[in-house]
C-alpha positions in Angstrom: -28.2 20.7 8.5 -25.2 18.4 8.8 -24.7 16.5 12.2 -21.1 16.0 14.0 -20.1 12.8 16.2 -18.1 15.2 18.2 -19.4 18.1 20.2 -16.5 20.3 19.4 -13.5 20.3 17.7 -10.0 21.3 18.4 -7.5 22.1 16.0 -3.7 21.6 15.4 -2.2 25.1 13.7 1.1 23.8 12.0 0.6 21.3 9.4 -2.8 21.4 9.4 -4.5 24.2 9.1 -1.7 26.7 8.2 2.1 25.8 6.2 4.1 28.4 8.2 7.4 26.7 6.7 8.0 29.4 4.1 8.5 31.4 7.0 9.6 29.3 9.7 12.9 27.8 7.5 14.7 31.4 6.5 14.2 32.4 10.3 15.5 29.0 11.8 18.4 29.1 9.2 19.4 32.7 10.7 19.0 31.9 14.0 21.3 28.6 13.8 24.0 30.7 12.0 24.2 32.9 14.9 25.0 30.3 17.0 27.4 29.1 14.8 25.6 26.5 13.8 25.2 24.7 10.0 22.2 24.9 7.9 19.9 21.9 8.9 19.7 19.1 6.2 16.6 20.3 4.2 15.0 16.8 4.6 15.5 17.4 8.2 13.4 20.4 8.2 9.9 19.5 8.6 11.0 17.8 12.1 11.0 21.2 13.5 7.5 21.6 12.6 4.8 20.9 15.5 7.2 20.1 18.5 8.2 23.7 20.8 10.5 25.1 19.5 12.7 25.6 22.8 12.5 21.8 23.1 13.7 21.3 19.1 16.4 23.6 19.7 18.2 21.1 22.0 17.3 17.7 20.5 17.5 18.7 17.1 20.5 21.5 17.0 22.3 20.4 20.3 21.4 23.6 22.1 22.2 23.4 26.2 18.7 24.8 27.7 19.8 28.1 27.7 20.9 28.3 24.4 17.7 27.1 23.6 16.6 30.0 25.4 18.1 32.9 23.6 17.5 30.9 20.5 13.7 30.8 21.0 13.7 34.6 21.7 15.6 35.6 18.6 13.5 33.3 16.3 10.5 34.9 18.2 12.0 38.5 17.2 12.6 37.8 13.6 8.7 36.6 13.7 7.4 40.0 14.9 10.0 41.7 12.7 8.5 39.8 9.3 4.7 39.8 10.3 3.1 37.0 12.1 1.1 36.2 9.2 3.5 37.0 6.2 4.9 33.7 4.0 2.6 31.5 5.5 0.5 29.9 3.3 -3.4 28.0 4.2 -3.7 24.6 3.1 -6.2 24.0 0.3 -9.6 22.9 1.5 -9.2 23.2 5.6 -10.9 26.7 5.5 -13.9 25.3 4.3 -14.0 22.4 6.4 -13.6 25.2 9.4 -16.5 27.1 8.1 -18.9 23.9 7.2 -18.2 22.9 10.9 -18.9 26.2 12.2 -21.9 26.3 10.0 -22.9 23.1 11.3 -22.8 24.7 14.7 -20.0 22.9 16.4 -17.7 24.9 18.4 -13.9 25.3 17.5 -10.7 25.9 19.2 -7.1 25.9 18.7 -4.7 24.2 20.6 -1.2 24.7 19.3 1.8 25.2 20.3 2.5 27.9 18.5 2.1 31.2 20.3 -1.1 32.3 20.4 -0.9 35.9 19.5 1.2 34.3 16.2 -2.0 32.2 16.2 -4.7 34.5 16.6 -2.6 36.6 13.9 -2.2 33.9 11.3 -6.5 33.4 11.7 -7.1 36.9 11.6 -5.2 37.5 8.6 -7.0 34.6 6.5 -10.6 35.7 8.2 -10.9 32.3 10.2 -10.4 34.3 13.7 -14.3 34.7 13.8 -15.4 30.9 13.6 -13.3 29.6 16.6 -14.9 29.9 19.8 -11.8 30.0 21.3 -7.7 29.9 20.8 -5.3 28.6 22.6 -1.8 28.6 22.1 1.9 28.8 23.7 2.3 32.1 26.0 4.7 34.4 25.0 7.8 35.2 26.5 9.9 32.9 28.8 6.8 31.3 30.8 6.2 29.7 27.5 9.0 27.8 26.1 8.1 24.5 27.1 4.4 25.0 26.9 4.1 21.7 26.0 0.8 19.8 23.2 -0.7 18.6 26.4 -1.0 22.2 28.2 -2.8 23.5 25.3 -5.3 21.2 24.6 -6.1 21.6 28.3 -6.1 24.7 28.0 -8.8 25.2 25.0 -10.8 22.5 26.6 -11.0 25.1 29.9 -11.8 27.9 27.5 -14.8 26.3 25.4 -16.2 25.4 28.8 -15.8 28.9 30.2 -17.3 29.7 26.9 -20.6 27.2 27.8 -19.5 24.5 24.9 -20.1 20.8 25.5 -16.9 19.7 25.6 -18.4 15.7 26.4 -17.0 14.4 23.0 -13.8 16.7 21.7 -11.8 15.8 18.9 -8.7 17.3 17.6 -7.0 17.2 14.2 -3.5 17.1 14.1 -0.4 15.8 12.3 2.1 15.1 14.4 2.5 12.2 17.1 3.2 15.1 19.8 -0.8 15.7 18.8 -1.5 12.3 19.3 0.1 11.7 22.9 -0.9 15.3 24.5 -4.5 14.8 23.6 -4.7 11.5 24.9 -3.6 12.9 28.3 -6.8 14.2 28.4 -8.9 11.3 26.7 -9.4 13.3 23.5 -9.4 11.4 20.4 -7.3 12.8 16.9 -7.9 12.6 13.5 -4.0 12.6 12.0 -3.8 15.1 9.1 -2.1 13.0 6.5 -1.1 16.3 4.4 0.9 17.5 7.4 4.6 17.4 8.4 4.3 14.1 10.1 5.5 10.5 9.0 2.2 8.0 8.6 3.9 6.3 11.6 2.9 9.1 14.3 -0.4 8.7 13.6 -0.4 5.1 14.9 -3.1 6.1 17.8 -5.4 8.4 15.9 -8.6 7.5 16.0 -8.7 8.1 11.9 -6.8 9.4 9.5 -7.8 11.7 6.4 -6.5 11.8 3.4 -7.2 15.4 2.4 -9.8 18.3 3.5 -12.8 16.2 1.5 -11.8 13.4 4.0 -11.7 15.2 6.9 -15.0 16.7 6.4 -16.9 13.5 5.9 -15.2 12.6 9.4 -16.4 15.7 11.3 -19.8 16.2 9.3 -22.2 13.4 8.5 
């Protein structure tokens, strides 16, 4: 059976497990409009994946905080109005690095910022939900706007222990440098996802990088 060098591993949603963009664009788009606001440049886009979205609304559209606010709640409602899981696609490879590593026996969690119930909807629907021993996302509502990289990761640490998991040697994947920094709050290493939304530069930190799903298991598995 293959061996890990890690005890458990954590996971990053957006960008590296799951492309919600297909989704997430035509909702942004809408929301911005209602405020008024242009279209974002569609090379600009992909900076409003990964980061919290009540955060992104002010440093990327200029929001005041609670702009930002209102914002989050009607992107939030066009979500639940589409389907949690509808125009989001899973990238090539990752669900059978997630079910070699559960095969393996390692233990797996989520830690996104993404809301959890979007995230425990996105898993169900592509029938990952089953091999994670535990998810952890953004809470819904208000409470969670600024749930922030660093409260999640926290937070699946706390629920893999509750769960009896070793959690002596985490690592998370992730592709953004928001992954990088709040994981390193609590002295968990990252592999940066090199097929995600990030630039090569916010991976500067990660322990490794990987290429593609083929790398990433030959990181996790040996």
């Amino acid at each position: 059976m293959p061996h890990s060098p890690y005890s458990c591993v954590l996971w990053d949603v957006d960008g590296t497990i799951a492309d919600a963009t297909p989704g997430i664009f035509p909702r942004l788009m809408e929301v911005l409009a209602s405020f008024g606001q242009p279209a974002p440049d569609p090379a600009s886009l992909p900076r409003w994946v990964g980061p919290p979205m009540y955060e992104s609304f002010q440093s990327l559209a200029g929001l005041s905080a609670t702009q930002a606010e209102d914002a989050l709640a009607r992107y939030r409602a066009l979500a639940a109005r589409d389907g949690y899981a509808a125009s989001v696609d899973i990238y090539d490879g990752v669900p059978d690095v997630i079910r070699a590593v559960a095969a393996a026996g390692i233990p797996q969690a989520t830690a996104s910022t993404k809301p959890e119930n979007q995230v425990t909807a996105i898993l169900e629907h592509n029938e990952l939900l089953g091999l994670f021993a535990a998810v952890s996302g953004a809470r819904s509502g208000t409470v969670g706007r600024s749930d922030s990289k660093s409260d999640v990761v926290g937070w699946a640490l706390e629920r893999l222990q509750a769960a009896g998991v070793d959690t002596s040697n985490p690592v998370l994947v992730g592709d953004r440098h928001h992954d990088v920094e709040g994981a390193a709050e609590h002295g968990v290493p990252v592999i940066f996802a090199e097929w995600g939304f990030g630039e090569a530069s916010e991976g500067d930190g990660a322990v490794s990088r990987a290429a593609d799903a083929d790398a990433l298991r030959a990181l996790l598995l040996t």
